[in-house]
C-alpha positions as CSV (number, residue, x, y, z in Angstrom):
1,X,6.4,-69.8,-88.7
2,X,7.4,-71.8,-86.1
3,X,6.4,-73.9,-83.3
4,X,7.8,-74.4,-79.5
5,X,6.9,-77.8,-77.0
6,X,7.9,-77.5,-73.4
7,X,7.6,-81.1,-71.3
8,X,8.1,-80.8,-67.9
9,X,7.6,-82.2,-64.4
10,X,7.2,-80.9,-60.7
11,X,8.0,-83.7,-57.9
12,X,5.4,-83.0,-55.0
13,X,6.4,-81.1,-52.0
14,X,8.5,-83.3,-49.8
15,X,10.0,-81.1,-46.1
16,X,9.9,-78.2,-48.5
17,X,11.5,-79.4,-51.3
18,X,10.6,-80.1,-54.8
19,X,12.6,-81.1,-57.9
20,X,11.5,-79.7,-61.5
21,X,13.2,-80.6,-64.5
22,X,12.0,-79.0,-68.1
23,X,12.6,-79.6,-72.0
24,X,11.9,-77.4,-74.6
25,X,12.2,-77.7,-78.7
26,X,11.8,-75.4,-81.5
27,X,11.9,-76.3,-84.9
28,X,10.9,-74.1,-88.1
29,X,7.8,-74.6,-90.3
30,X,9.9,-72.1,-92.5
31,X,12.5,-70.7,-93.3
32,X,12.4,-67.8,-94.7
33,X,13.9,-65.2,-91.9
34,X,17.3,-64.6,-90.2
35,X,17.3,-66.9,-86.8
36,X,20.8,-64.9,-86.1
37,X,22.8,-68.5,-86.8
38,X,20.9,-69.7,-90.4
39,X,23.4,-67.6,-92.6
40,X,20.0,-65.7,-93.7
41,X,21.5,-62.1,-93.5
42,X,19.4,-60.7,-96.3
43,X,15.8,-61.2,-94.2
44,X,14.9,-59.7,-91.2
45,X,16.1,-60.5,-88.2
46,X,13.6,-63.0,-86.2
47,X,16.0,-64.6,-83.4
48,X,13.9,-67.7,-82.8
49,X,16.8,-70.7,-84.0
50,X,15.7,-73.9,-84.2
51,X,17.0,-75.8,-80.7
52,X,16.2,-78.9,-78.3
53,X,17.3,-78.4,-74.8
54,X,17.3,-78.9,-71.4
55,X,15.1,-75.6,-70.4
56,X,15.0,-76.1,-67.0
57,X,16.6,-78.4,-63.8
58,X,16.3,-77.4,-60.6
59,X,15.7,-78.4,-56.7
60,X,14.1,-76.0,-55.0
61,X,13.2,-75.5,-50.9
62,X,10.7,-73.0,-48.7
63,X,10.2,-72.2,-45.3
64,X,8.6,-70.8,-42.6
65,X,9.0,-66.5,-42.8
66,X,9.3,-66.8,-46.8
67,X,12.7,-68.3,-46.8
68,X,13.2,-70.1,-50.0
69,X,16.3,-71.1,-52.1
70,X,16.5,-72.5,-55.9
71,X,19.2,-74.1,-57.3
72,X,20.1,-75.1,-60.7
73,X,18.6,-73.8,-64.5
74,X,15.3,-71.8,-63.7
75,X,13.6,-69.1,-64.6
76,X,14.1,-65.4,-62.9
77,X,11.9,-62.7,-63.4
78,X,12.5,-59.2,-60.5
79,X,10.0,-56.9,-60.7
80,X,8.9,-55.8,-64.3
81,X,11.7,-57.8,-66.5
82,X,13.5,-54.2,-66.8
83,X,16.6,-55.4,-65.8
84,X,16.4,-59.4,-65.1
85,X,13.7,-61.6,-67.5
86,X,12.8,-64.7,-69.1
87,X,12.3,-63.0,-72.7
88,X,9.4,-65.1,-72.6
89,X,7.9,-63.7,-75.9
90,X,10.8,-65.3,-78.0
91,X,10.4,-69.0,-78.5
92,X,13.3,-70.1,-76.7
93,X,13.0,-68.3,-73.0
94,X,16.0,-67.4,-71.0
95,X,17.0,-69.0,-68.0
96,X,19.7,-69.2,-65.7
97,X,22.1,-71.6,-64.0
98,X,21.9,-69.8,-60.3
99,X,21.3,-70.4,-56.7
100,X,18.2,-67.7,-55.6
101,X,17.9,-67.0,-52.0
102,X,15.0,-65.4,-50.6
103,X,13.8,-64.5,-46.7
104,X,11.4,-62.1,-44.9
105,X,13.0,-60.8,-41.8
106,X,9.6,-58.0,-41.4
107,X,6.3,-59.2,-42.7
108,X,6.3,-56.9,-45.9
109,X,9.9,-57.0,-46.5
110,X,11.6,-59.4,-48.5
111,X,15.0,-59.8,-49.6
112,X,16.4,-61.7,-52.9
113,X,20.6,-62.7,-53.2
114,X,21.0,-64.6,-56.6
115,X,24.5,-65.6,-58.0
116,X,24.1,-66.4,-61.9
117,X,27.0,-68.7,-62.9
118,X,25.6,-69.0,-66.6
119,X,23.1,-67.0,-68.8
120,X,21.4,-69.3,-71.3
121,X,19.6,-66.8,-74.0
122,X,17.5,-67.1,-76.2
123,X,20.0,-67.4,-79.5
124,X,20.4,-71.1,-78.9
125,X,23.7,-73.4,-78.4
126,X,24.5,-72.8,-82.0
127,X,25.2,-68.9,-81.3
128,X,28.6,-67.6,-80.3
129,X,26.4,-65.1,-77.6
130,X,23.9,-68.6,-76.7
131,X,25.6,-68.5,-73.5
132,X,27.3,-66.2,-71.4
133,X,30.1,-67.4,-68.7
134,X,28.7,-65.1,-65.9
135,X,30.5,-64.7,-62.1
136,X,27.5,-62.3,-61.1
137,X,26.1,-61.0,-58.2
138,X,22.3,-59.6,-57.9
139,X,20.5,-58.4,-54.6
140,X,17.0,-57.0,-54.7
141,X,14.8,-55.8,-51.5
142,X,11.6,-55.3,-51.4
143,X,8.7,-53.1,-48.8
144,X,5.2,-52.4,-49.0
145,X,4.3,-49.3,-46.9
146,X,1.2,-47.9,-46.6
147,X,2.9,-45.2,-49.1
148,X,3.6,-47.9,-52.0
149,X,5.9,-50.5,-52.5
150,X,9.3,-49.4,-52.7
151,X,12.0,-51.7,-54.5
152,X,16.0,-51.7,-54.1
153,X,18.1,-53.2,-56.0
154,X,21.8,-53.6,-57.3
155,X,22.9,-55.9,-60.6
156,X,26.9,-56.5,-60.6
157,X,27.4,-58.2,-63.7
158,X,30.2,-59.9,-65.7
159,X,30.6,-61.7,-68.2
160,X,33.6,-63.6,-69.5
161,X,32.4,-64.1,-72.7
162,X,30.9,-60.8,-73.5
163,X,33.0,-58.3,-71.5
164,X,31.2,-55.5,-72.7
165,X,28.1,-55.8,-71.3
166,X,29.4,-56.6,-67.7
167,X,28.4,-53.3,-65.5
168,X,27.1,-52.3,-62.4
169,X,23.7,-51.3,-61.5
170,X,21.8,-49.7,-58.7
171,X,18.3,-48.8,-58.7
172,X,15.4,-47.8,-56.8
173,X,11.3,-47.8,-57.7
174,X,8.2,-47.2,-56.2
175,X,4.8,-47.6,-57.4
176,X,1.4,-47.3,-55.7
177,X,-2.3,-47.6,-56.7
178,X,-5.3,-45.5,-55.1
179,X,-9.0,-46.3,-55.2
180,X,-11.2,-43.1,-55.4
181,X,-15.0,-44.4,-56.4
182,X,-14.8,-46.0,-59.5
183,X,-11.2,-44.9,-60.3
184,X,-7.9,-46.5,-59.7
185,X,-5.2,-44.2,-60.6
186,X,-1.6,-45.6,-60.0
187,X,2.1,-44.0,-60.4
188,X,5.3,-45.3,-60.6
189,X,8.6,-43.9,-60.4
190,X,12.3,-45.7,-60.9
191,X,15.6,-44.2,-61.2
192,X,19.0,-46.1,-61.6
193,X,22.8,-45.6,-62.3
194,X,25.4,-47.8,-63.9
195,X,29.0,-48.2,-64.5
196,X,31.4,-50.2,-65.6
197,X,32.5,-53.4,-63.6
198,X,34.2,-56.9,-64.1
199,X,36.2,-57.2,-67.1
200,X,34.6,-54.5,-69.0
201,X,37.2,-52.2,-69.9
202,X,35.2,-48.8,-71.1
203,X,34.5,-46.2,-68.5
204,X,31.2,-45.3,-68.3
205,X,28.4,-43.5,-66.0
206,X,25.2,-43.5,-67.3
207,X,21.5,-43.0,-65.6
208,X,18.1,-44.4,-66.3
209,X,14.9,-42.5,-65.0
210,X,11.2,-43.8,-65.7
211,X,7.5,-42.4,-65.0
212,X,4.7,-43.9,-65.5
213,X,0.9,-43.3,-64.2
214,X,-2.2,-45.0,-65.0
215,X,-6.4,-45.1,-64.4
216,X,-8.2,-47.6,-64.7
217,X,-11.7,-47.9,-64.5
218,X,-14.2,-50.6,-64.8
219,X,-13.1,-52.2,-68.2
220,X,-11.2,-49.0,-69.4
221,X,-7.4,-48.0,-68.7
222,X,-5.2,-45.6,-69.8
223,X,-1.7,-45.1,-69.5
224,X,1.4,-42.3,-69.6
225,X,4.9,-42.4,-69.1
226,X,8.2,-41.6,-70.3
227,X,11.5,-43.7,-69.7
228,X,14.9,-42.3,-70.6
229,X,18.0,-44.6,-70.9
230,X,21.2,-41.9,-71.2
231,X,24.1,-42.1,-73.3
232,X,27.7,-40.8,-73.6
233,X,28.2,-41.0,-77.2
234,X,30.3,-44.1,-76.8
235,X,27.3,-46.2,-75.6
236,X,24.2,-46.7,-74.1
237,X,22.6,-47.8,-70.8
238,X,22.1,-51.2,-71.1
239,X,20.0,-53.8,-69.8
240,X,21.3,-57.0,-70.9
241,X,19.2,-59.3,-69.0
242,X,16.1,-57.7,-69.4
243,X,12.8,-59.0,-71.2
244,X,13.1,-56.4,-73.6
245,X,10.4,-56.7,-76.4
246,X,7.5,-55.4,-73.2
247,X,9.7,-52.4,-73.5
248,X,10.4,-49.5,-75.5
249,X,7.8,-50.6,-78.7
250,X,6.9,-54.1,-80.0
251,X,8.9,-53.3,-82.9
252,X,12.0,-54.5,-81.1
253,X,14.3,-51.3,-83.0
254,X,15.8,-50.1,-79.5
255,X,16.9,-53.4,-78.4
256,X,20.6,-51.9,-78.0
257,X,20.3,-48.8,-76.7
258,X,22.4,-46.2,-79.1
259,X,25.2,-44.8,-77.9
260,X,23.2,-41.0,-77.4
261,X,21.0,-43.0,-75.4
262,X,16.9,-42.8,-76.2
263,X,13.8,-41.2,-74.8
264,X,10.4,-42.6,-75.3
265,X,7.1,-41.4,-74.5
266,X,4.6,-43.1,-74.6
267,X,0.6,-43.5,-74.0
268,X,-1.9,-46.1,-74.5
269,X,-5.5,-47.6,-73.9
270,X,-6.8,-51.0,-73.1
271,X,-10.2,-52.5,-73.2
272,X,-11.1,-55.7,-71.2
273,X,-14.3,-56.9,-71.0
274,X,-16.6,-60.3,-70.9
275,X,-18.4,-59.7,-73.8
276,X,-21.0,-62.7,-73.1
277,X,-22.4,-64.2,-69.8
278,X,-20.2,-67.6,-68.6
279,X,-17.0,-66.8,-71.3
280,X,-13.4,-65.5,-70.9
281,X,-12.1,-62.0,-71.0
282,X,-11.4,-60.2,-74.3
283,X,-9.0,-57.9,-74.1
284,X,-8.1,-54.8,-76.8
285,X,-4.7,-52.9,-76.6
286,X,-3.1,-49.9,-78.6
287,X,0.1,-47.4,-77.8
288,X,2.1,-44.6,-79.3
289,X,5.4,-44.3,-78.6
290,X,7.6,-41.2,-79.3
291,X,11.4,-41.9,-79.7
292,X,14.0,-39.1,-79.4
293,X,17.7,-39.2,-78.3
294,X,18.1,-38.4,-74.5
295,X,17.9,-35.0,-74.6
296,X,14.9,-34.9,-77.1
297,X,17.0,-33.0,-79.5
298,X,17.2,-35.5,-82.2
299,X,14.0,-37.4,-83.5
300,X,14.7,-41.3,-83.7
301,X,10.9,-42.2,-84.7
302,X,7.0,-43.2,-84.2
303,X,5.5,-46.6,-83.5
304,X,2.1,-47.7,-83.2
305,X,1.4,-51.1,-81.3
306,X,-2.0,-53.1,-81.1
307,X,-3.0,-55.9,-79.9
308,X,-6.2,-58.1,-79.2
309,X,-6.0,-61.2,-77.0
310,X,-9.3,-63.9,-76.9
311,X,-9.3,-66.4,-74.1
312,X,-11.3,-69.4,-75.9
313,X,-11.1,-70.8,-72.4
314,X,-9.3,-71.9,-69.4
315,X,-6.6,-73.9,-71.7
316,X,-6.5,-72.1,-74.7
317,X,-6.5,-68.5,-76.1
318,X,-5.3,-66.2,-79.1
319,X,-3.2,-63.0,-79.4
320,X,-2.5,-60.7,-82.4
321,X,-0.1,-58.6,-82.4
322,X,0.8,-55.4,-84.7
323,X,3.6,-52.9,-84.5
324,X,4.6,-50.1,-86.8
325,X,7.6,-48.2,-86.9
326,X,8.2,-44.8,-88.8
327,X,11.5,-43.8,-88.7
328,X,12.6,-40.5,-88.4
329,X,16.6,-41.1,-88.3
330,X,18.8,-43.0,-91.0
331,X,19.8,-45.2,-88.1
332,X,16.5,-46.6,-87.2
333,X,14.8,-48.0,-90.4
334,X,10.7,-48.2,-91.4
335,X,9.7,-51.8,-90.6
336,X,6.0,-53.1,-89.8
337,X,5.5,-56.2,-88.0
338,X,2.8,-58.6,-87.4
């Protein structure tokens, strides 16, 4: 158990600017679980460590033609978290020291330059990996077509403190949603390749490809897909800045990616729905995952995730969360969470 406060405050728009500074604590109602830094190596691993820090500090300035630059510790979230998140679902979110600069030069393009100086994750100031030195360059461009939204993008990443997850990324996704009556199917598609860069020293070419289509209709939606990372038998493709835990199961075990690389299918239902006049949306949620090495040749395991969210009302609302893993490898443990 444990419990996170966030104080901040937002200065009022002066010529564009505004100023925004953040704290955030975390402190443990038990203790009973390994934080990464407790010396708890015989629970499970639950990396929410105690800490009290400045979250966030930043000045920030828009224009005219959606130019706008932040600089300072703030929070960066491109497209879906895949490759660049907050983490927001552990206590202690993930920001960045940076300078973001974003314009439109067309009316549905946009295009994103940010240079990350320091990675602040989520393991706290008492980790060895709480912060990463970082001298890295990301550049993202976005258009929306009357054929989807298409998204560009290229992550050169290094780290001096953690050398081996410095690499270089390049990307490109599309996604689009129709409406035919009462239906709203949508598809996305994403492929990416990375090597090594900066001061990592392996040599490395590895691909990512994801597919994923939905329908939704009136409360109902469903959802199919299947995202591969690849592997060399050395490592994985690795996403280091990513909000992982919305990928890949709720059950966290494919955090690292193994070095064969990992496959998941995947397919799921939701349910949201006002169950009673003048009240908030309730909101059901389950998916099966299949997990396989890149090829599909070796079985890694089955998971189960649920979830149920109530919104009490505009202020306040509870989520439950489940996830069960079956392992099929003796790499990848059994483990239930809740």
């Amino acid at each position: 158990l444990t419990l996170r406060a966030r104080l901040g405050y937002e200065t009022p728009a002066w010529r564009g600017f505004r100023a925004l500074a953040e704290l955030e604590g975390v402190v443990q109602l038990t203790d009973d679980f390994n934080d990464t830094v407790n010396g708890h190596t015989a629970h499970a691993v639950v990396p929410d460590p105690e800490a009290f820090e400045l979250n966030r500090l930043q000045l920030a300035w828009s224009g005219a033609e959606g130019r706008s630059v932040v600089l300072g510790r703030q929070r960066i979230v491109l497209g879906n978290a895949r490759f660049v998140g907050n983490v927001g679902f552990r206590q202690n979110e993930q920001t960045f020291d940076a300078v973001r600069a974003s314009f439109r030069p067309f009316e549905q393009t946009t295009l994103t330059y940010i240079y990350v100086d320091r990675v602040r994750r989520i393991f706290g100031d008492d980790s060895p990996q709480g912060e990463w030195d970082s001298d890295s360059h990301i550049v993202q461009a976005e258009m929306t077509t009357s054929v989807g939204r298409f998204s560009a993008y290229g992550l050169l990443l290094d780290f001096q403190n953690a050398p081996a997850q410095s690499s270089q990324t390049y990307g490109l996704r599309w996604q689009n949603e129709w409406e035919l009556g009462a239906y709203r199917p949508r598809l996305a598609l994403e492929v990416a390749q990375q090597r090594d860069y900066g001061g990592n020293s392996a040599d490395f070419d590895l691909g990512y490809q994801h597919a994923e289509f939905g329908l939704r209709r009136g409360a109902w939606s469903v959802t199919a897909g299947g995202e591969r990372l690849e592997g060399d038998n050395a490592r994985g493709f690795s996403t280091p800045l990513a909000t992982l835990h919305a990928f890949q199961g709720w059950a966290d075990v494919f955090l690292t990616t193994p070095p064969d690389g990992v496959r998941d299918l995947y397919a799921g239902a939701s349910y949201s729905a006002t169950p009673w006049s003048d009240t908030q949306p309730v909101t059901f949620a389950v998916t099966y995952h299949d997990f396989a090495d890149d090829s599909g040749a070796t079985d890694f395991g089955s998971e189960w995730d649920a979830s149920a969210r109530f919104t009490v009302n505009e202020h306040v609302s509870i989520e439950a969360k489940t996830a069960l893993f079956e392992g099929e490898n003796a790499r990848f443990a059994d483990r239930n969470k809740v």
